[in-house]
Rosetta silent file (secondary structure, phi, psi, omega in degrees, C-alpha in Angstrom):
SEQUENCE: XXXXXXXXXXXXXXXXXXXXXXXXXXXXXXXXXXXXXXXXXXXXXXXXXXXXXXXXXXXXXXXXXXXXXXXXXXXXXXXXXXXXXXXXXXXXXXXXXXXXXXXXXXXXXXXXXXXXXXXXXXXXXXXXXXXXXXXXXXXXXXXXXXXXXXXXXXXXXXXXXXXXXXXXXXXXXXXXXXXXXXXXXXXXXXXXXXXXXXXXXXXXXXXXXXXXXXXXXXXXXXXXXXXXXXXXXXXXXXXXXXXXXXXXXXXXXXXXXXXXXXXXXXXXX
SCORE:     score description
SCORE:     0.000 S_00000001
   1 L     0.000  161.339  176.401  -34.729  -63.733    5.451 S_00000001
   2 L  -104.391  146.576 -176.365  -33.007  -61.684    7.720 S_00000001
   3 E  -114.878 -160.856 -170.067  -31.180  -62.537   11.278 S_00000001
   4 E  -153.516  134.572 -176.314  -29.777  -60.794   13.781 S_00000001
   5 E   -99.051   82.103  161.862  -26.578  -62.350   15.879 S_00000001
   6 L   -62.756   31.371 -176.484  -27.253  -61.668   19.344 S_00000001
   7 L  -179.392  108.172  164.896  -23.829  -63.188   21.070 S_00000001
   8 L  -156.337  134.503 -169.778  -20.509  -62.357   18.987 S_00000001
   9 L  -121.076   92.169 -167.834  -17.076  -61.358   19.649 S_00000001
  10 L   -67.697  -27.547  159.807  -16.296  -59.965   16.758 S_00000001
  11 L   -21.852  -70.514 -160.019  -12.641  -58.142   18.226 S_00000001
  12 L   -99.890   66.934  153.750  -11.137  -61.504   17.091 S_00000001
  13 L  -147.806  147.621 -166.283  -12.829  -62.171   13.886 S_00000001
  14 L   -68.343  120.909 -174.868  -11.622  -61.279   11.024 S_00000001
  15 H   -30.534  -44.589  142.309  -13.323  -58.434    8.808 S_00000001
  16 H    -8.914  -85.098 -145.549  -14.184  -61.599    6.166 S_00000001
  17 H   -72.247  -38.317  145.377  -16.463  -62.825    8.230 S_00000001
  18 H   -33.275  -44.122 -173.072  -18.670  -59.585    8.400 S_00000001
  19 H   -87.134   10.169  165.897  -18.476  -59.682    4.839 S_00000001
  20 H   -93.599  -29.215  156.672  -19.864  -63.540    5.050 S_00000001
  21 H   -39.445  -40.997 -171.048  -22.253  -62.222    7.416 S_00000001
  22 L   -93.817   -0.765 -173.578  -24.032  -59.651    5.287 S_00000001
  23 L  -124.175   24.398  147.004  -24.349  -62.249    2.445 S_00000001
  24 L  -123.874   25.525  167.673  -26.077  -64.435    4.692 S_00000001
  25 L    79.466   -3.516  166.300  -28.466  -61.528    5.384 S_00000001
  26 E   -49.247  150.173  162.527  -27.519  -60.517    8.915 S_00000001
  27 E  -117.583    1.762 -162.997  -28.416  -57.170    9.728 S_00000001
  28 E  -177.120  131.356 -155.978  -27.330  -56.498   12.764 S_00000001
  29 E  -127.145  127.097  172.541  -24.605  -58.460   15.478 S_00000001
  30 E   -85.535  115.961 -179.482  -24.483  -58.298   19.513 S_00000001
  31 E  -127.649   79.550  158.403  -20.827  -58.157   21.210 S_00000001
  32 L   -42.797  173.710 -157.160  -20.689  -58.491   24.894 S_00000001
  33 L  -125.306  130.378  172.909  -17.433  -57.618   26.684 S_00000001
  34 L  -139.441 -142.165  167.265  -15.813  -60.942   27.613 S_00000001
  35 L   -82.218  157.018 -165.417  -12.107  -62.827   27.915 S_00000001
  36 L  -124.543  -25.631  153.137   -9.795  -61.842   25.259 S_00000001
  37 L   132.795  -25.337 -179.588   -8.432  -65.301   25.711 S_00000001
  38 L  -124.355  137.677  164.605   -5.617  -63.856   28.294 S_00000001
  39 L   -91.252  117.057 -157.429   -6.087  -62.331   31.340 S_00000001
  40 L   -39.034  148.069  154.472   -6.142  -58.232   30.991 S_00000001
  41 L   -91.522  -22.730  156.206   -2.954  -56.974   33.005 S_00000001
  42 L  -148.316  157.736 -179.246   -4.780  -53.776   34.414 S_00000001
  43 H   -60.743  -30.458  137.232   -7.785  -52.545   34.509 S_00000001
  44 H    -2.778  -95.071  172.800   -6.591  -50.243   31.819 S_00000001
  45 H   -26.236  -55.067 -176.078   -6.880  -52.989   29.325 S_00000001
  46 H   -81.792  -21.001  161.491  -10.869  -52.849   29.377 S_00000001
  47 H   -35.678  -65.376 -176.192  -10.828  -48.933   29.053 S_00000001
  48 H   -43.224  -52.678  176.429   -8.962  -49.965   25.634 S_00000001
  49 H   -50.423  -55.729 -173.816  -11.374  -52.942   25.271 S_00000001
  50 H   -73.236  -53.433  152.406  -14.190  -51.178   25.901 S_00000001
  51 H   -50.827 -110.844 -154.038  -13.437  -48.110   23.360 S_00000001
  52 H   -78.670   38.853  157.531  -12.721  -50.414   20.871 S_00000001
  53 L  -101.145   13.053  167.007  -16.162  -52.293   20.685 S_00000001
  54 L  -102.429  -40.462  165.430  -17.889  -49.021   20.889 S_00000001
  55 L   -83.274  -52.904  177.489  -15.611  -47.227   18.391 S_00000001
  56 L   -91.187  -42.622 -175.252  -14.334  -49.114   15.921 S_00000001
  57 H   -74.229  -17.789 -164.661  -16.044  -52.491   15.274 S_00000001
  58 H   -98.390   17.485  157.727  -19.406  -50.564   14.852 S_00000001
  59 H   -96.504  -10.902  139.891  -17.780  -48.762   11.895 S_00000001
  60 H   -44.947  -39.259  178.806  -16.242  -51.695   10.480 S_00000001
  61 L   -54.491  -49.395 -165.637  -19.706  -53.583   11.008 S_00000001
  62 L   -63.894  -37.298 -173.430  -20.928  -50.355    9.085 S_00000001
  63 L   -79.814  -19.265  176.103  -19.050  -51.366    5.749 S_00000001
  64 L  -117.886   22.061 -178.582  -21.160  -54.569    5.203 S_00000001
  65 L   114.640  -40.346  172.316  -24.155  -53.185    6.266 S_00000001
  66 L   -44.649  108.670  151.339  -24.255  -54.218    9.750 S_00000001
  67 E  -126.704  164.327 -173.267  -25.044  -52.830   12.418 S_00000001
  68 E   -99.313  146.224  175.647  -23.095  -53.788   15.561 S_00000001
  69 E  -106.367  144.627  166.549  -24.691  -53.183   19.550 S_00000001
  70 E  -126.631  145.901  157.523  -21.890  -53.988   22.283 S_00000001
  71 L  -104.411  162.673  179.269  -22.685  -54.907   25.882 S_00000001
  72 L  -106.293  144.161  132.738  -20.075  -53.541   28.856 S_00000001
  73 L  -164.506 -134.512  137.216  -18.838  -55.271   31.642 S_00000001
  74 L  -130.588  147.035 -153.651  -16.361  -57.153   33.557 S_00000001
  75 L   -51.863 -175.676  151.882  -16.337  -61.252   32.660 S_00000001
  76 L   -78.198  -14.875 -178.330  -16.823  -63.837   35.211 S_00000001
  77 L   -61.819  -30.687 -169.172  -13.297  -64.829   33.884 S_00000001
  78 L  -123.605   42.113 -151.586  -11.611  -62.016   35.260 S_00000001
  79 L  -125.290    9.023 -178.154  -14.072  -61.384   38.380 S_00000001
  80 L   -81.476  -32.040  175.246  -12.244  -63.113   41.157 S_00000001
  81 L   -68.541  134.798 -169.188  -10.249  -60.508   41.883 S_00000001
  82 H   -96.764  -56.304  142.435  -12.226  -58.320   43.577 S_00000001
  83 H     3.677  -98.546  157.983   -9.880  -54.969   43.697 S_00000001
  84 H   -10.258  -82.061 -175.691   -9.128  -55.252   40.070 S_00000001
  85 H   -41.446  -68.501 -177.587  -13.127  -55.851   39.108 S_00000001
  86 H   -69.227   -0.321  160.422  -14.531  -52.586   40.820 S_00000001
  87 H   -77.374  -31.652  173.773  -11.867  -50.678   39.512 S_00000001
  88 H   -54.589  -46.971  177.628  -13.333  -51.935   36.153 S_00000001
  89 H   -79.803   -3.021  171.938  -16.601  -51.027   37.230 S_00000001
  90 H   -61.227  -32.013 -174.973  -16.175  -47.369   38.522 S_00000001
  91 H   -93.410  -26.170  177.187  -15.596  -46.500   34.543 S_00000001
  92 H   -32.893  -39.774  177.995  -18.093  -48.509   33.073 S_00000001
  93 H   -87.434   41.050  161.987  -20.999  -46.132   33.118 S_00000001
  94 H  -111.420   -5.749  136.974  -18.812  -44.133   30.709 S_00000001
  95 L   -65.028  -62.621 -171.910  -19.293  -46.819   28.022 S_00000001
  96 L   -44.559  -46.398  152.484  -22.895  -47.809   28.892 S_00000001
  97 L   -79.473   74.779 -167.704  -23.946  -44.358   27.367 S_00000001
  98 L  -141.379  134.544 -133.673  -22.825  -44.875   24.698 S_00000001
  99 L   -73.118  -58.518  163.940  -25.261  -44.640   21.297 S_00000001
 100 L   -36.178  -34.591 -167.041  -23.968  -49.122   20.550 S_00000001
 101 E   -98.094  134.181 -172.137  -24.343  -50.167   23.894 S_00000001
 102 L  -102.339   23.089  174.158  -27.533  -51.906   25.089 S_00000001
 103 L   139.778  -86.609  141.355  -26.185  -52.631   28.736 S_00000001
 104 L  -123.104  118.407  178.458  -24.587  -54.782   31.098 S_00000001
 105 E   162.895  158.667  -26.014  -22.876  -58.366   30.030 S_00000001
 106 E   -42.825   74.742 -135.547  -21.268  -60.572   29.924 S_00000001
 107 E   -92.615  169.377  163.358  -21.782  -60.899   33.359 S_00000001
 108 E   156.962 -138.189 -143.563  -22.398  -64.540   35.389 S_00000001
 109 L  -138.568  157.102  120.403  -20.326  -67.323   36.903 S_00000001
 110 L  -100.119  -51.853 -171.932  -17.221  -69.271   35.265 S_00000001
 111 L  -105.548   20.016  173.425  -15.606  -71.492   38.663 S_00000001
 112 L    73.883    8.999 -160.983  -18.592  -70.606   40.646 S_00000001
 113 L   -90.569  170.843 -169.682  -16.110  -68.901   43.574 S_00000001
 114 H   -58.325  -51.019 -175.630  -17.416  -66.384   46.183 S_00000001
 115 H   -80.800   -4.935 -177.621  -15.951  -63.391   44.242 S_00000001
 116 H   -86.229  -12.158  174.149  -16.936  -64.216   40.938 S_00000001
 117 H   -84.798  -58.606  168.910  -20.529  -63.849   42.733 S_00000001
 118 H   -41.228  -74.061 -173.027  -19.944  -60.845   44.526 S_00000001
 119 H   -52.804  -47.510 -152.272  -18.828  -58.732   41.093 S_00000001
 120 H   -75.921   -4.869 -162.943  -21.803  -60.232   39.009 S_00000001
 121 H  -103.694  -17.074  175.085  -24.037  -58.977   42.038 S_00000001
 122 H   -75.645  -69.125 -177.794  -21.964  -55.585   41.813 S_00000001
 123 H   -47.012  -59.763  144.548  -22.974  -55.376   38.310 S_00000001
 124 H    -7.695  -80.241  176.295  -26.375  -56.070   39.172 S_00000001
 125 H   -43.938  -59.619 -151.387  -26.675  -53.052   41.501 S_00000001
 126 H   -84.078  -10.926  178.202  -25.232  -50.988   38.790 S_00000001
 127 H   -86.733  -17.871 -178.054  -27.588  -52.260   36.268 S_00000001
 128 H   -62.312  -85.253  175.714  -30.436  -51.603   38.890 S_00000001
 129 H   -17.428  -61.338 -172.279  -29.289  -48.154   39.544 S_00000001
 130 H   -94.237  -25.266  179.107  -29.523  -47.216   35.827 S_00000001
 131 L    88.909  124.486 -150.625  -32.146  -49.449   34.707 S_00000001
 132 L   162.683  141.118 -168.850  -30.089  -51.127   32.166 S_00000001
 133 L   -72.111  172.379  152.945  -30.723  -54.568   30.672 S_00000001
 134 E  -131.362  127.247 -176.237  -28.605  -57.685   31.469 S_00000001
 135 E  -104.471  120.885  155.466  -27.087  -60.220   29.356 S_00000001
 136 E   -51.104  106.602  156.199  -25.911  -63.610   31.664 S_00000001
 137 E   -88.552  121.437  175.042  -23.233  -65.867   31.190 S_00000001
 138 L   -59.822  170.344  151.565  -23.423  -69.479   32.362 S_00000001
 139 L  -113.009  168.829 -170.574  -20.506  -71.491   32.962 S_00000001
 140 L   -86.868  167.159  153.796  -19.748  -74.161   30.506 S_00000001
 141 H    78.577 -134.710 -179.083  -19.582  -77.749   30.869 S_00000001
 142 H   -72.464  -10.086  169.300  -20.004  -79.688   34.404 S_00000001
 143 H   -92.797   16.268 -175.711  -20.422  -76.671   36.303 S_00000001
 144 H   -62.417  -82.440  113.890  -23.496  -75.496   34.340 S_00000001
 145 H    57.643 -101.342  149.036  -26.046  -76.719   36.274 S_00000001
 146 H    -1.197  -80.779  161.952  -24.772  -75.629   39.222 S_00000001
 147 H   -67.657  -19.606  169.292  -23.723  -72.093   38.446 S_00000001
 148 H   -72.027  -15.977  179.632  -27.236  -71.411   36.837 S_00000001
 149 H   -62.543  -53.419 -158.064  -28.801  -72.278   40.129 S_00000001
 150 H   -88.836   10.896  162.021  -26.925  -70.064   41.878 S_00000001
 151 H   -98.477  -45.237  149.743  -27.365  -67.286   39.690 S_00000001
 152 H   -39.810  -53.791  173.905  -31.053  -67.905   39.754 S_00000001
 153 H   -40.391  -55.278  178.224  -30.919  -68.029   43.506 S_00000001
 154 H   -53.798  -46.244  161.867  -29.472  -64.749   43.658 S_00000001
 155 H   -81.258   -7.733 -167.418  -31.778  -63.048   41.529 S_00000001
 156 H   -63.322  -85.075 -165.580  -35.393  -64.971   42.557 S_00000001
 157 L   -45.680  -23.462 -159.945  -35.961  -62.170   45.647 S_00000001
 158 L   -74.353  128.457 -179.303  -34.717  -58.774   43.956 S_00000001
 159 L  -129.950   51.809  134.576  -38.073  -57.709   43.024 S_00000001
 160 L  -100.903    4.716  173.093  -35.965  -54.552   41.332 S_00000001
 161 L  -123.068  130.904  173.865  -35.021  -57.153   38.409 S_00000001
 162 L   -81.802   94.139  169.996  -37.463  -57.111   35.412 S_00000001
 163 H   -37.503  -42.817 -159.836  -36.911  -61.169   34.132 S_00000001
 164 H   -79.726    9.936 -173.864  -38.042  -59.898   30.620 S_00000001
 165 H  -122.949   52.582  158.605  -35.532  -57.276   30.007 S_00000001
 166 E  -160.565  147.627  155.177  -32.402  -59.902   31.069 S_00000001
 167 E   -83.983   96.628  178.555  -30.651  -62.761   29.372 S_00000001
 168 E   -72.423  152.191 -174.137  -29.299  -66.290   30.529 S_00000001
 169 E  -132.895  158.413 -163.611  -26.876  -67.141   27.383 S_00000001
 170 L    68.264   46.684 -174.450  -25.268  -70.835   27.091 S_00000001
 171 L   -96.164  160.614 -172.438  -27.925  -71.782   27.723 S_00000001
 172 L  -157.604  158.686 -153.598  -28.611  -75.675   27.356 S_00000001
 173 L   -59.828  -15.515 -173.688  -31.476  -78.818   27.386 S_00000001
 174 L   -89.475  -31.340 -160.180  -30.797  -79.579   31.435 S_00000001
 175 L  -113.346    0.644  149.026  -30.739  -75.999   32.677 S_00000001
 176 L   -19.235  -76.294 -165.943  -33.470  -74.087   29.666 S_00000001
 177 H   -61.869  -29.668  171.036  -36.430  -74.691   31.549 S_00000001
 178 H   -92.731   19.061  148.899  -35.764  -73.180   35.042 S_00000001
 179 H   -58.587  -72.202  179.831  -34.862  -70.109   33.013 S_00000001
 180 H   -81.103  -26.753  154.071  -37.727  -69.821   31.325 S_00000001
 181 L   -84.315   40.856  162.220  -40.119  -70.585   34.311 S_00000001
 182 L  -121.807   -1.425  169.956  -38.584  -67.803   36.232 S_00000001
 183 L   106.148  -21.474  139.872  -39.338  -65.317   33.205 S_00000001
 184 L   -19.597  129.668  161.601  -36.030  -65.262   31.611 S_00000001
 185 E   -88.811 -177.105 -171.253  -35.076  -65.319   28.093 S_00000001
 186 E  -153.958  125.990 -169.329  -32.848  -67.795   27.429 S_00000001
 187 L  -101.051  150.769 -147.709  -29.714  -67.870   24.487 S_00000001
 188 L  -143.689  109.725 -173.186  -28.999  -70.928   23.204 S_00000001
 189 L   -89.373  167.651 -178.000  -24.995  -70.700   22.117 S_00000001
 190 E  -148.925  112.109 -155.872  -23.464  -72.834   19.219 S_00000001
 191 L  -176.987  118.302 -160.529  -19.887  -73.657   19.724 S_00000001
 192 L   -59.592  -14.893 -178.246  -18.052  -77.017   18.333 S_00000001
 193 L  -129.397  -13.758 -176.764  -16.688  -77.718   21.774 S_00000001
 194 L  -135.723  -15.716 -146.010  -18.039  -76.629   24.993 S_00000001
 195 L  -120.784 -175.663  174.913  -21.459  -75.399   23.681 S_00000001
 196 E   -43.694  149.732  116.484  -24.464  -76.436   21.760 S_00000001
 197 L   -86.875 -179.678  175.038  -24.378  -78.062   17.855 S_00000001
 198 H   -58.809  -31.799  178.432  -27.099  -77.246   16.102 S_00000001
 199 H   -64.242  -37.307 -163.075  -29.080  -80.389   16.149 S_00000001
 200 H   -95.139    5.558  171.917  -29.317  -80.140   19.677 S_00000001
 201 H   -90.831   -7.583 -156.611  -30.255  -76.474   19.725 S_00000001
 202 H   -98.896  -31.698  174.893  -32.951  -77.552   17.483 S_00000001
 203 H   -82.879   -1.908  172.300  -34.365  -80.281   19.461 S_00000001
 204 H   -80.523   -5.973  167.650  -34.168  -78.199   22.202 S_00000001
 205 H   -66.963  -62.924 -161.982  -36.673  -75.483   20.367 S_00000001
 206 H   -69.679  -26.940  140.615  -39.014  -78.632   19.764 S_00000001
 207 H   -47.327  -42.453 -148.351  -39.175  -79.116   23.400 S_00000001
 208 H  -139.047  -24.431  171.429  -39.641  -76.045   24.734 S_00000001
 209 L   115.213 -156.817  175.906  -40.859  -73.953   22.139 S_00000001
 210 L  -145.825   -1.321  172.065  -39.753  -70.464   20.678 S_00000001
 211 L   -71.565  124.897 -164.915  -40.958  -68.276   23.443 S_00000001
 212 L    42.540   74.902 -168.602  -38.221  -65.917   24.733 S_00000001
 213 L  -157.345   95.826  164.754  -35.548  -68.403   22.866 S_00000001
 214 L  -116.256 -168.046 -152.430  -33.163  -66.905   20.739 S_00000001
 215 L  -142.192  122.032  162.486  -29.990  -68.892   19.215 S_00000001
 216 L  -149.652  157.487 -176.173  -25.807  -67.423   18.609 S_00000001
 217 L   -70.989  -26.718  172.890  -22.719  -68.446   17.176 S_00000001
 218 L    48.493   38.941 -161.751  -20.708  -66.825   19.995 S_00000001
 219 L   -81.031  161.850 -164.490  -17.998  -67.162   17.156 S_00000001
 220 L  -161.012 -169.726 -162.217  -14.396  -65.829   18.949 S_00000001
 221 L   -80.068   -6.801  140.339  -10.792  -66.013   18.849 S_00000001
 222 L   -66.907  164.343 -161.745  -11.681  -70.082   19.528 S_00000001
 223 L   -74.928  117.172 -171.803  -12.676  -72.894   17.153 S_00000001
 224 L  -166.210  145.697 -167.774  -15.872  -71.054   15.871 S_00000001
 225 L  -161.217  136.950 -167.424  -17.277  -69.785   12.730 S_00000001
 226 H   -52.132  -61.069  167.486  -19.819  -67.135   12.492 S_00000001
 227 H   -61.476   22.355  179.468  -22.207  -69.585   10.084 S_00000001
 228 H   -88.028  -31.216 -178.793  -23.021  -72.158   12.623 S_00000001
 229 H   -78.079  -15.692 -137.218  -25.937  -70.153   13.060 S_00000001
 230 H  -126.109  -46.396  159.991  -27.085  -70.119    9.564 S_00000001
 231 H   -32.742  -60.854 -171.271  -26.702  -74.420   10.501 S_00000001
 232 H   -65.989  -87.984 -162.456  -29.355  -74.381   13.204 S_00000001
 233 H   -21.953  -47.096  160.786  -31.420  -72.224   10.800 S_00000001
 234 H   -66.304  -27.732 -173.186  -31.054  -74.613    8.160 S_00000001
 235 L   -54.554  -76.723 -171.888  -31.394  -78.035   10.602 S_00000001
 236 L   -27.507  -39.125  172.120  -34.820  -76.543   11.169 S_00000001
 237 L  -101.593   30.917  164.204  -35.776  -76.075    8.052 S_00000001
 238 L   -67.630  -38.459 -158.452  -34.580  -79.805    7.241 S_00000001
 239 L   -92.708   -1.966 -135.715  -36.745  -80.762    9.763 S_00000001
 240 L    26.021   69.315 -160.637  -39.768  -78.746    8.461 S_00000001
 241 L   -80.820  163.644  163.441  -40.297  -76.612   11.128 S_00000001
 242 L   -56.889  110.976  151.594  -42.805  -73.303    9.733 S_00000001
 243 L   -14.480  -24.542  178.165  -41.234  -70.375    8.163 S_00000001
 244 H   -62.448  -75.464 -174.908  -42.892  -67.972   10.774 S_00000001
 245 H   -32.938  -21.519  145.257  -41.363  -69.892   13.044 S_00000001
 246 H   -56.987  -47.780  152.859  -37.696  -69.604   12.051 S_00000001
 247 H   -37.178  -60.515 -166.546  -38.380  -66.171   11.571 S_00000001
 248 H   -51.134  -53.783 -172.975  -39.278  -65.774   15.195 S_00000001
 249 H   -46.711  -69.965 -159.965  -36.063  -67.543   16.315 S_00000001
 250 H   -74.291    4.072 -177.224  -33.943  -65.913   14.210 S_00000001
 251 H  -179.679  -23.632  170.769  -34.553  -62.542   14.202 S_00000001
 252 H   -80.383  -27.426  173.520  -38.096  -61.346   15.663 S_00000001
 253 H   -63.469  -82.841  173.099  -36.902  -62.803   19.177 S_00000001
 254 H   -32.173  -55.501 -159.066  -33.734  -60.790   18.956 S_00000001
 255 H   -62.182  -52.235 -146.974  -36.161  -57.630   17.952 S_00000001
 256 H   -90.545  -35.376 -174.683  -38.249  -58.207   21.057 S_00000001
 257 H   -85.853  -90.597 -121.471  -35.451  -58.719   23.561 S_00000001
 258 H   -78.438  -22.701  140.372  -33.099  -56.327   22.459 S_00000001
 259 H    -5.036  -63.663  159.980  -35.670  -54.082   21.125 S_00000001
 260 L   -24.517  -24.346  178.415  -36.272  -53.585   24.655 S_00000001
 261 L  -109.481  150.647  168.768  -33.389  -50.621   24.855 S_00000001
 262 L   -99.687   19.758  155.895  -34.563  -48.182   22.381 S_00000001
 263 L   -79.358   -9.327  164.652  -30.908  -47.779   20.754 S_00000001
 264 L   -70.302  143.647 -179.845  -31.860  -50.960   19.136 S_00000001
 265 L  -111.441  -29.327 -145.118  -33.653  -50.032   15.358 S_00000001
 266 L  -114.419  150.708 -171.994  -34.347  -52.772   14.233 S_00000001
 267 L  -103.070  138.067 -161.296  -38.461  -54.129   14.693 S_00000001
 268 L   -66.417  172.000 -173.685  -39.732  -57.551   14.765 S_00000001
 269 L   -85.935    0.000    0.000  -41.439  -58.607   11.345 S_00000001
């Protein structure tokens, strides 16, 4: 069957792992603009950043088959500064048209601080402005909770935000559901240390369902590996979940969210 990797940062993965990608049938891999693992020295650095995931990985992507979509923005990692952030965002809508990109993200919370609120609400605006999807970051660990609230607060009144064309991602079993009853999809990450494993993305499917629920590997320049997703996929069918149903997860969900921009090609099954 085929998937589709909606959450990947492929900049630090090695060209390998595309070609382990296409011979597990991906067709087609999502790369938000995130932390490089260091914090950028000028806003410079995401001009660079930002050309290459638009230029170069989606012809490398191209050689196994792939293809890759990038989202633009500036992280929650690097959003406290406030100066610094809106210089990032004055250039941005010179990426966002751009034939790979489906939009705004990673955008969200990491320590929960005033200004890391302020830029994702800047981003907002600008996603408003153009009508442009949004993909959501969470923060990890004991501040999940917390920062999903308050990103949910912020967006509940805006009756200028469409729930169905945006994405919470890290998503996890305590903070899923007031995602998805506010209209949200909701990405379900898989990542050996701060994140999901697979078993627990899987019982969190049997809870909750498969509506607006997709599932990525988030694999990066941390301990991550591209096939974790290809894990979940398998848990499931260990558990004998339906073939539709796997389907859905894995690759008709992605079609239907991402679908949503019409530089996406590929259509659910």
């Amino acid at each position: 069957m085929k998937i589709i990797e909606p959450h990947i940062h492929m900049i630090a993965r090695t060209t390998q792992d595309y070609e382990r990608m296409a011979r597990m049938h991906c067709v087609a891999c999502c790369e938000p603009a995130f932390w490089a693992g260091y914090d950028r020295t000028s806003p410079q650095a995401f001009h660079d950043y930002f050309t290459h995931i638009t230029e170069f990985e989606p012809k490398r992507a191209a050689e196994y088959l792939i293809d890759h979509y990038a989202w633009i923005c500036i992280n929650p990692k690097e959003a406290d500064d406030l100066a610094f952030s809106k210089e990032v965002i004055s250039f941005m809508p010179e990426f966002l048209d751009r034939a790979n990109v489906l939009g705004i993200g990673e955008i969200g919370l990491n320590k929960n601080t005033k200004n890391e609120l302020e830029t994702f609400l800047l981003q907002v605006d600008l996603a408003v402005k153009r009508d442009d999807m949004i993909w959501i970051h969470t923060p990890h660990l004991n501040d999940k909770k917390k920062g999903t609230r308050l990103l949910l607060d912020c967006l509940a009144d805006r009756s200028d935000i469409n729930p169905a064309r945006v994405c919470f991602d890290h998503m996890e079993e305590h903070v899923i559901k007031d995602v998805l009853d506010a209209g949200y999809w909701a990405s379900m990450t898989i990542y050996p240390q701060t994140k999901n494993s697979p078993s627990r993305v899987v019982d969190t499917i049997e809870t909750y369902g498969k509506t607006r629920i997709m599932v990525d590997a988030s694999g990066d320049w941390g301990p991550s590996d591209p096939a974790t997703l290809h894990d979940a996929l398998f848990e499931m069918r260990k558990r004998g979940h339906r073939q539709e149903d796997i389907i859905d997860i894995f690759y008709n969900n992605p079609c239907r969210f991402l679908g949503q921009n019409p530089k996406f090609r590929h259509k659910p099954e």
